[in-house]
Structures are given as C-alpha cells and as structure tokens.
C-alpha positions, 0 to 999 in steps of 0.5 A: 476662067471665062465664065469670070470674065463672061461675069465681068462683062455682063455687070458692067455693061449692065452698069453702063446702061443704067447709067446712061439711062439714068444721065436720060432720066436726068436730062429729061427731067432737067428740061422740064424743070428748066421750062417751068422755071422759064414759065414762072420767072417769065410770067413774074418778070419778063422773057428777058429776065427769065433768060438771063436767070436761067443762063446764068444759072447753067453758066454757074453749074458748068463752072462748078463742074469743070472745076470738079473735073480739074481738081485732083484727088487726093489719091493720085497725089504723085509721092515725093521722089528721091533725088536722082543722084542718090545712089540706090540702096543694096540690100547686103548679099546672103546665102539664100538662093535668088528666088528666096531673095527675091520673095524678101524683097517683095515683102519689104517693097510691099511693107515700104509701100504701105508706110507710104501711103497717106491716110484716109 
C-alpha cells in the first residue's frame, strides 16, 4: 500500500523539478532573446524605440496570460441547479433490503450523472 504512495510521491516530485527546471531554461532563454532584440531595435532605431518595442511587448503577453488565467474551462461549468422549492424526488418503497437499495441508487445517480455531463 505505501510503496503506491512512495510511487506517488517520487513521480511527482520528479515532475515538479522538471518543471521548475524547464520554467529556468525558459527564463534564461527569454532574456537573452530579450537583450539581442534590445541589441538590433537599438542599433537599428534607437534606446528609446527598442524600449518601448520590447515594453510593450511583454505588456501584450502578461494581458494574454492573464486573461487565460481568468477564462473558465469548459469543464468546471457549474450544471444548472434545480429550483429550491422543488421537492425532491422518492424513489417508491420496495422490499429489498437497505443495502441493496442503496447499491440501486447508486447505480441510477451514476447513470444520471453521466447524462449530464457535456461532451467533449
């Protein structure tokens, strides 16, 4: 049972550092890329126009970003709710035992439950 876990753990961390050290490669490469645009816009124009150039730029990324960090997937859309003054549904009663009706109902939640979900 805890050699799951151990499992778990060990690829997940493993995931997190090669993340973390790719978000660095990235950031590395970024600012090179960064310094020989500043180089070419400034030998081509001038210091002024390479900074607003470049500004503006990372402006327009971090607006795009940040509306991709708000936007909502399509997969945590909240279902449409039942009105509150409904009143909820019984099943009729039978004569199965409680633990067989309560395996019954399970089954029929499940089954309504993916009805409900959207396709992808």
């Amino acid at each position: 049972m805890f050699s799951a876990v151990e499992r778990t753990v060990a690829r997940a961390a493993r995931k997190t550092v090669l993340c973390a050290s790719a978000a660095l490669s990235f950031a590395v490469g970024l600012a090179f890329l960064t310094a020989a645009a500043w180089i070419v816009i400034a030998v081509s124009v001038n210091v002024f126009v390479a900074a607003m150039v470049i500004g503006t730029f990372y402006i327009g990324v971090g607006f795009v970003l940040l509306g991709l960090a708000s936007a909502r997937d399509r997969d945590t859309i909240d279902p449409p709710h039942a009105p509150a003054d409904a009143p909820p549904q019984s099943a009729p009663p039978s004569n199965l035992p409680p633990l067989a009706q309560a395996f019954i109902f399970g089954i029929e939640a499940g089954a309504a439950a993916k009805r409900r979900r959207p396709r992808r």
